[in-house]
TORKE-614313 format. One record per residue: z, y, x of N, C-alpha, C in turn; residue number from 1. Coordinates in steps of 0.001 Angstrom, whole numbers. Each point is the difference from the previous one (the first is absolute). Layout:
REM TORKE-614313
REC    n_zz    n_yy    n_xx   ca_zz   ca_yy   ca_xx    c_zz    c_yy    c_xx num
REC       Z       Y       X       Z       Y       X       Z       Y       X NUM
...
***
This chain:
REM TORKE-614313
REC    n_zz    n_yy    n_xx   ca_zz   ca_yy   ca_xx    c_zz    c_yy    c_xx num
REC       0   -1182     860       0    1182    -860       0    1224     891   1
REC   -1139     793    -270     201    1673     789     913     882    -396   2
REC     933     403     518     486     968     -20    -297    1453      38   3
REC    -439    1070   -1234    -455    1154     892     785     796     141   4
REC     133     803     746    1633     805     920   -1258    1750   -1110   5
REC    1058     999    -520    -372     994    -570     603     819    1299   6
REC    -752     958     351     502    1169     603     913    1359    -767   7
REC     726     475     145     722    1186    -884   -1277    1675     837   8
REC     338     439   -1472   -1274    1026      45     617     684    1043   9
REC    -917     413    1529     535    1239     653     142    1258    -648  10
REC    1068     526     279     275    1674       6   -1501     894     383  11
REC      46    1449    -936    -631     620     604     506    1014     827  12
REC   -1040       7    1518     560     657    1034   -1167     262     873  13
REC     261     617    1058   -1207     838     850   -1102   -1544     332  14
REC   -1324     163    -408    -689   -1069      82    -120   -1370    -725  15
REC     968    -171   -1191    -146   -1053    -585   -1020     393    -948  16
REC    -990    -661    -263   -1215     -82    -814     256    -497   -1567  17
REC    -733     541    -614     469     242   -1617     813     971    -612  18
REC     501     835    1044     978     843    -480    -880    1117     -97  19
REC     674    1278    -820    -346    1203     335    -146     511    1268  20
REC    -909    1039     368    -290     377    1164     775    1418    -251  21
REC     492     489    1278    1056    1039      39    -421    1231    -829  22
REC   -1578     308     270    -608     926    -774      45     275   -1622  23
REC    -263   -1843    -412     534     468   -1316     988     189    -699  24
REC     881    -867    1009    1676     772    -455     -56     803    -199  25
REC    -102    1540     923    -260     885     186    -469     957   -1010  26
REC   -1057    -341    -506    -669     541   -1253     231     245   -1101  27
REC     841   -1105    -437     574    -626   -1129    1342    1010    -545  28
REC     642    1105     404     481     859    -474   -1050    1422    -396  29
REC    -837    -187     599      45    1346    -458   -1557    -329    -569  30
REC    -528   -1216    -604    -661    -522    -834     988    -277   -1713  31
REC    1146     125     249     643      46   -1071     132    1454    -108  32
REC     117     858     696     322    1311    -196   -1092     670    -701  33
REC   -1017    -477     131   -1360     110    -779     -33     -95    -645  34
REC     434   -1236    -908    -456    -657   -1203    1058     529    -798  35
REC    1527     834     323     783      94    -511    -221    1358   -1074  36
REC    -746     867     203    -563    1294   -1014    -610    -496    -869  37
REC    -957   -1287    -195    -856    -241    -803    1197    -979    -595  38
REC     711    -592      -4     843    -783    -653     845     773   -1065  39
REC     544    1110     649     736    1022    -640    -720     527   -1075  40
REC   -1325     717      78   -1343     593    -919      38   -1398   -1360  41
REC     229    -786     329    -249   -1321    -521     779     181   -1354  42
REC    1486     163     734     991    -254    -843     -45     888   -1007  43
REC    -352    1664     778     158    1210    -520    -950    -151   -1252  44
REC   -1026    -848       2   -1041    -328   -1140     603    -339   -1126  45
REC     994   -1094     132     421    -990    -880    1342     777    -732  46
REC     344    1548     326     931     866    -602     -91     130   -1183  47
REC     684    -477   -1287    -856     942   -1169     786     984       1  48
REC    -640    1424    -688     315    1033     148     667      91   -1503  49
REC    1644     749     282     759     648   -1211    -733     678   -1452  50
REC     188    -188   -1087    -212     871    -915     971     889    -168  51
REC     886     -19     356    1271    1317     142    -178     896     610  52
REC     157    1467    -170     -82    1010     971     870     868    -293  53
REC     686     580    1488    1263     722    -449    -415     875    -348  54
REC     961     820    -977    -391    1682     -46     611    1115     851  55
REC    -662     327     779     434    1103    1456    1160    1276    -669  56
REC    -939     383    -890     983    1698    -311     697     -26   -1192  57
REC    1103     334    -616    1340     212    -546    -546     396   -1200  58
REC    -845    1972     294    -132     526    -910   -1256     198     -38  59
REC    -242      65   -1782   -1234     630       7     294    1062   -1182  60
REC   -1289     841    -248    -522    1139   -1207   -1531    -562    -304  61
REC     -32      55   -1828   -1382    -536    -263    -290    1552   -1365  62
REC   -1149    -208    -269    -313     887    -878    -700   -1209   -1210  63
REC     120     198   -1737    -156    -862    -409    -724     368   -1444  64
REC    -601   -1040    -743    -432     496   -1155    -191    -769   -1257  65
REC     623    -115   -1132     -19   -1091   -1089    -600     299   -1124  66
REC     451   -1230    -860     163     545   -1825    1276    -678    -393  67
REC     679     930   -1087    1209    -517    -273    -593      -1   -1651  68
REC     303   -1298   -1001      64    -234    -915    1677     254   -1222  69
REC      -5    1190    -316    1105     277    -596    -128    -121   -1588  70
REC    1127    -610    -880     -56     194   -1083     988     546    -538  71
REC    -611     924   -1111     420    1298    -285    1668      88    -855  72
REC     -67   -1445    -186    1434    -128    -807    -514     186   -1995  73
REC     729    -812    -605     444    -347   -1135    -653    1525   -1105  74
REC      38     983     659     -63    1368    -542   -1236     693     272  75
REC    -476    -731    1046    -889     632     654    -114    1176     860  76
REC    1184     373     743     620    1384     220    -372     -52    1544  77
REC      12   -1402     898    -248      25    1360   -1460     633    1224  78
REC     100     227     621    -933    -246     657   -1338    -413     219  79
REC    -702    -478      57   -1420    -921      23    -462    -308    1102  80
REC    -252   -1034     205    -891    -694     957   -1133     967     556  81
REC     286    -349    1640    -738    1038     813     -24    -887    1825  82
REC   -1373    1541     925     309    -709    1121     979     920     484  83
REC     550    -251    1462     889     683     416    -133    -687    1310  84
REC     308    1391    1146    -165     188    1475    1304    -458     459  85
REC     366     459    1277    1310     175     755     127    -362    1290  86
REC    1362     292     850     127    -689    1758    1331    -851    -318  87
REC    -247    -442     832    1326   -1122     134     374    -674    1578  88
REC    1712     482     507     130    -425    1284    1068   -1179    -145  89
REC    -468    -731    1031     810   -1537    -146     554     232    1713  90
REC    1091    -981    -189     558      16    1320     772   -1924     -36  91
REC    -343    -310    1031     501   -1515     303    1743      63     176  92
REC     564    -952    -810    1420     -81     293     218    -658    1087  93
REC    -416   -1063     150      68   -1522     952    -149   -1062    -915  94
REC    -542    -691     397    -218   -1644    -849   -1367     342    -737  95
REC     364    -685   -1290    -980     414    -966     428    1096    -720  96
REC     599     564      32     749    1303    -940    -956    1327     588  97
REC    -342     885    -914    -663    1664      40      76     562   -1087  98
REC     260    1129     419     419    1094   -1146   -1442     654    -280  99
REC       3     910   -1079   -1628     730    -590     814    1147    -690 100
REC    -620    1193     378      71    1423    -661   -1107     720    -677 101
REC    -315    -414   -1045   -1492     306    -866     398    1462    -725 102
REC   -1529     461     315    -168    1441   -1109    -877    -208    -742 103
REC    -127      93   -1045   -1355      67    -638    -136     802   -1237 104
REC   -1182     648    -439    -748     821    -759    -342    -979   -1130 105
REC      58     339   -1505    -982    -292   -1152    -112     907    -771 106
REC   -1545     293      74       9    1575   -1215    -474    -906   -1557 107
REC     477    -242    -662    -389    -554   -1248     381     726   -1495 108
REC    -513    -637    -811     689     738   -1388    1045    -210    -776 109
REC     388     -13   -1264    1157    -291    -838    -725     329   -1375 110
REC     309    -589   -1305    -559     549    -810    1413    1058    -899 111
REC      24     878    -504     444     895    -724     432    -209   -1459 112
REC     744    -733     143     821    -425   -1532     793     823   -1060 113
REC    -884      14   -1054     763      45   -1036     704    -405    -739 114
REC    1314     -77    -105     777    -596   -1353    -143     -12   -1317 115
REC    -108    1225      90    -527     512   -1691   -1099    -614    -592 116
REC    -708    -944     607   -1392    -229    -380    -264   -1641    -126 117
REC    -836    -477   -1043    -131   -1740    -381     442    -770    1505 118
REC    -179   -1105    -620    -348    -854    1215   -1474      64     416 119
REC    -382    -576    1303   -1532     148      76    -541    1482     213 120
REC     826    1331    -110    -325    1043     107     989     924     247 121
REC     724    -535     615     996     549     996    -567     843     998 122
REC    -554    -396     636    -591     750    1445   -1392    1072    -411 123
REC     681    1364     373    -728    1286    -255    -690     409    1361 124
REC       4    -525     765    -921     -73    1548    1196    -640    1336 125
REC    -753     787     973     519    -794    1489     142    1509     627 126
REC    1145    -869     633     817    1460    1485      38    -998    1182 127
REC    -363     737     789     -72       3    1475    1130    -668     364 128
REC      56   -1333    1223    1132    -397     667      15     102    1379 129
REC     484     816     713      45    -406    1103    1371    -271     889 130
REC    -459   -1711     362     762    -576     -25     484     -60    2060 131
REC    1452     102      57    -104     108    1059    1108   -1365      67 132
REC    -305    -874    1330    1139   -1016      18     423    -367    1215 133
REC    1350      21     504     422    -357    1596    1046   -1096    -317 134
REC    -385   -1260     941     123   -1147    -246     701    -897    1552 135
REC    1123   -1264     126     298     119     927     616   -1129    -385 136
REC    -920   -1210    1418    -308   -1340    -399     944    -391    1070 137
REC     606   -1645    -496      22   -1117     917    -734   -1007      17 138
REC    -934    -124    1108    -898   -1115     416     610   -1182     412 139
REC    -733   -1169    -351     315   -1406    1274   -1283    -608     207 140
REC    -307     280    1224   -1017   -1007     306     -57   -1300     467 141
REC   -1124    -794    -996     243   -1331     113    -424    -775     884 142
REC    -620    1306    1250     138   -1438    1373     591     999     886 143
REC    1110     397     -96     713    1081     941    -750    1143     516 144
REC     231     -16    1585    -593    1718     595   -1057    -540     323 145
REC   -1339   -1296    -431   -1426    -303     364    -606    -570    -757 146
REC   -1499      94    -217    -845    -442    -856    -310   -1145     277 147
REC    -671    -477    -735    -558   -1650    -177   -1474     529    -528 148
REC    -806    -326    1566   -1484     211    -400     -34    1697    -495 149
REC     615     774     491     -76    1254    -354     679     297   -1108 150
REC     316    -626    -992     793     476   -1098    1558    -206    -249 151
REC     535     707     -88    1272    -100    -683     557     782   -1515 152
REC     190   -1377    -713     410     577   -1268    1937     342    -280 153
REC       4     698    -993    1352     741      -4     279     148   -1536 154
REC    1380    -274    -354     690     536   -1291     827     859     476 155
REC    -289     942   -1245    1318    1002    -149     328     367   -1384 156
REC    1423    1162     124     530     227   -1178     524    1220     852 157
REC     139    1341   -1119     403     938     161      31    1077    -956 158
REC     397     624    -106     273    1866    -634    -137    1079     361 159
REC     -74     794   -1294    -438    1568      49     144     779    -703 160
REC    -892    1121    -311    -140     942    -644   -1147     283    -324 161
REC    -793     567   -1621    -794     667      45     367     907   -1096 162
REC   -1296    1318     219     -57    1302     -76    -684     -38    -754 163
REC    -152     859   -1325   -1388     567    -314     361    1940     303 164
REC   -1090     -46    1222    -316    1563    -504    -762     767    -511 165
REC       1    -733   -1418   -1022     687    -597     148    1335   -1033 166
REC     -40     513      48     551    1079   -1184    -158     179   -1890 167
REC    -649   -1073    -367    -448     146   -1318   -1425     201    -134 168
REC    -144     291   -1805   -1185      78    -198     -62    1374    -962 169
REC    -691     544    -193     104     786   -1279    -120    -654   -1415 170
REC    -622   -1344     580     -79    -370   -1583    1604    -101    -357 171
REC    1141    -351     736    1082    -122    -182     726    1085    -887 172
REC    -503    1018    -340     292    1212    -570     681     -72   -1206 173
REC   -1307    -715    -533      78    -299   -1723    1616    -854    -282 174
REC     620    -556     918    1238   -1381    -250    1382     906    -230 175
REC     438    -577     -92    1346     331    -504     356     107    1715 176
REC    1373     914     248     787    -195    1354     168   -1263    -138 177
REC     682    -476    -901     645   -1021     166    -523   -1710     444 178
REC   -1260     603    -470   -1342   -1229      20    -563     -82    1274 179
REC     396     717    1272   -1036     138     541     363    -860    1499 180
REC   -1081   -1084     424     728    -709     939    -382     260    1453 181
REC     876     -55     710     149     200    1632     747   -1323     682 182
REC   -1240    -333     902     419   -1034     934     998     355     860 183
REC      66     907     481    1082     595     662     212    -746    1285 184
REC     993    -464     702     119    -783     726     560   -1054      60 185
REC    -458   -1670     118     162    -748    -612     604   -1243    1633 186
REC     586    -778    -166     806    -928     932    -859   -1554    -348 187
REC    -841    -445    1373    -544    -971      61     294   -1496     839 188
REC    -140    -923    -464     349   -1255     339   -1361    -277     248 189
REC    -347    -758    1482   -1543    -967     248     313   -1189    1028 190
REC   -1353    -702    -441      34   -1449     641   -1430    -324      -7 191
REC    -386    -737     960   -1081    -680     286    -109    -207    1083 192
REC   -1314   -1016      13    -628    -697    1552    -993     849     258 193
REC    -255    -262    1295   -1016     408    1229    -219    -709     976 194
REC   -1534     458     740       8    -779    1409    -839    1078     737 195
REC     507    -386    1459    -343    1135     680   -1464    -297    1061 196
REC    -502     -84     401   -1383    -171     802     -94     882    1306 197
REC     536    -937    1016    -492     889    1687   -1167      90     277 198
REC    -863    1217      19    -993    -326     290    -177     416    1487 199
REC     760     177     912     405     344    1574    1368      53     244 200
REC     406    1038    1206    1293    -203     488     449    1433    -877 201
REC    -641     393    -505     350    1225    -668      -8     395   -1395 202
REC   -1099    -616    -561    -697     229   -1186     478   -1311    -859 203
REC     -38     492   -1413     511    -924   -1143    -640     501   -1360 204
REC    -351    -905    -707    -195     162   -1229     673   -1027    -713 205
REC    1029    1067   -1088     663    -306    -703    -509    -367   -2057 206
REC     149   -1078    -308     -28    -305   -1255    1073    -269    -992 207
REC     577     879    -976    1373    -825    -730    -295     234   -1098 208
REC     941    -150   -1771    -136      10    -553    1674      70   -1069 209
REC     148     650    -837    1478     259     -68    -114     487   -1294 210
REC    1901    -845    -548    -137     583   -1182    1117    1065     -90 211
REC    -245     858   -1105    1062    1503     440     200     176   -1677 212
REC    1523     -43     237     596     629   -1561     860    1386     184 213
REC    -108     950   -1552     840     833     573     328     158   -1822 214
REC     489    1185    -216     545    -150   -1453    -248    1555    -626 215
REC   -1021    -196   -1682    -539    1265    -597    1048     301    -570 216
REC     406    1393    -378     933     513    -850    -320    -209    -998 217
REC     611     481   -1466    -851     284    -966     829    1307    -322 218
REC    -901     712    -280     201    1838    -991     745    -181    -896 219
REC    1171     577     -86    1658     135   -1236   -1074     539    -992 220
REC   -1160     446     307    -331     197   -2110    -715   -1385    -684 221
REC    -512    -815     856    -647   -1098    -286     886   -1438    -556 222
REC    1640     751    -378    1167    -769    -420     588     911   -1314 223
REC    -963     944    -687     561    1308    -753    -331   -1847   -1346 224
REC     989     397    -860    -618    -893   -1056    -722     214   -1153 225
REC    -415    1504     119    -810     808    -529   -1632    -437     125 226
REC     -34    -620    1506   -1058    -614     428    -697   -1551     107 227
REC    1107    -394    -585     600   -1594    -132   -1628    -504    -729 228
REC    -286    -972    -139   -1174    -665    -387     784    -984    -895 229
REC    -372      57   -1502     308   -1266    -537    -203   -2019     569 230
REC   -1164     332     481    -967   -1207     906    1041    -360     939 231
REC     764   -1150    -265    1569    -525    1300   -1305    -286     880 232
REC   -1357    -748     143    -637    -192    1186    -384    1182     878 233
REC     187    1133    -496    -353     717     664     791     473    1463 234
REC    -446      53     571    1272     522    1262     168    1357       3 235
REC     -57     613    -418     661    1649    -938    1446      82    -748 236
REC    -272   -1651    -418    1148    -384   -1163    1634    -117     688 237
REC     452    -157    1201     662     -73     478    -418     168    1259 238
REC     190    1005     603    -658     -32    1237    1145     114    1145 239
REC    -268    -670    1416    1202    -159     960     162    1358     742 240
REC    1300      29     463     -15    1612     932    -938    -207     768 241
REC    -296   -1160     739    -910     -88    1159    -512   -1438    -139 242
REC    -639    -426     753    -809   -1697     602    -346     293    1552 243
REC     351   -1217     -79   -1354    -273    1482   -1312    -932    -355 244
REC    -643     566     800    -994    -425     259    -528     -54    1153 245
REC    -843   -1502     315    -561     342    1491   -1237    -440     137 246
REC    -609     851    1123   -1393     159     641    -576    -862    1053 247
REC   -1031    -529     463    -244    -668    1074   -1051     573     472 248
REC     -82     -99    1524    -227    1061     607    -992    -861    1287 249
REC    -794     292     289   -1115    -585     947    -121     563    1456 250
REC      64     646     978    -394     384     783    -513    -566    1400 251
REC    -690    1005     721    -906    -862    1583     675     848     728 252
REC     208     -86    1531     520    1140     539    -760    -291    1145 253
REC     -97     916     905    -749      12    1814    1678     650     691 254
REC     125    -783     764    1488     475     437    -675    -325    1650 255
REC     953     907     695     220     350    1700    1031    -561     175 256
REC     152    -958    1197    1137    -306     673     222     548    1409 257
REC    1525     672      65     144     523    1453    1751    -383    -204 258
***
């Protein structure tokens, strides 16, 4: 029987054959040092990129413009549906929390009620409203201080005041003092959603939508029972010192961030 005897593999060392030659040792770092940018580029490929983006600045000022849908109340004594301008400055609390300081303009009408007169022919014309309203929100935004894909949407709720400075009508002449109604200045409750749109590190366009109550008086002669309407459906027939009623309100805004 042959025996075959195995040799154990020589070491590599100066002159043993099969091994690397010193040169390419040699090489072999800074052949990785090469390949090591394109490996990196590689990875940098396979990044997907965030839909989140922070929002850089605190505050902004936008200038803005709507339609507010108001109804006039039970009597018909309110306001009317109109567009209306205004500015509004917001400032970031931290988190998702921001405050809003709105002005806004509505020049609209009112119709001019008579008591003395049927149902259905109450109203002897229209007086001028001009409506002034300063308003002063708490926001939360629902993906904190950054957008998702550029947008961030927001609820709020807040209060105010509006104005009419309007002065009357002449048709108002013909009414009794006692008949004659003034919005005067009235205490407002609002709420609604919005979302806001980065369109840079600066620029935003704003979309919301809100509902706003505030409360009509009614004229001490429009309770004379002199004026009373037999008709209980009528709302003449007992009429309240006041109501609320509320409006919803549309607006776009272009707002600056700094």
């Amino acid at each position: 029987m042959t025996v075959h005897r195995f040799s154990s593999v020589p070491a590599c060392g100066r002159g043993t054959r099969g091994c690397p030659s010193t040169g390419v040792r040699r090489l072999l770092p800074a052949f990785c040092a090469v390949l090591l940018p394109f490996g990196g580029g590689f990875a940098a490929a396979q990044t997907i990129p965030s839909a989140y983006r922070p929002i850089e600045n605190r505050q902004a000022a936008s200038f803005f413009g709507g339609y507010m849908l108001l109804p006039t109340g039970s009597l018909d004594l309110g306001p009317k549906s109109g567009s209306f301008v205004g500015g509004r400055y917001a400032i970031e609390a931290g988190g998702p929390i921001f405050f809003e300081g709105l002005l806004s303009y509505l020049p609209t009408m009112r119709s001019v009620v008579d008591p003395r007169r049927q149902l259905g022919d109450r109203s002897i014309g229209e007086a001028d409203v001009h409506l002034v309203m300063l308003d002063t929100r708490l926001s939360f935004s629902l993906t904190g201080q950054r957008t998702w894909n550029h947008l961030t949407p927001h609820l709020f709720v807040g209060a105010g005041v509006a104005y009419d400075a309007g002065r009357g009508n002449q048709v108002e002449e013909v009414l009794l003092p006692e008949d004659v109604f003034r919005f005067g200045t009235a205490f407002t409750a609002n709420a609604g959603i919005g979302v806001r749109f980065l369109m840079g590190d600066r620029l935003m366009v704003i979309a919301d939508t809100s509902l706003k109550l505030w409360q009509i008086g009614t004229p001490t002669g429009f309770d004379d029972p002199a004026k009373r309407p037999d008709d209980e459906m009528d709302p003449l027939h007992a009429p309240e010192e006041s109501e609320w009623v509320g409006g919803y309100g549309f607006s776009l805004s272009l707002a600056w961030r700094f």
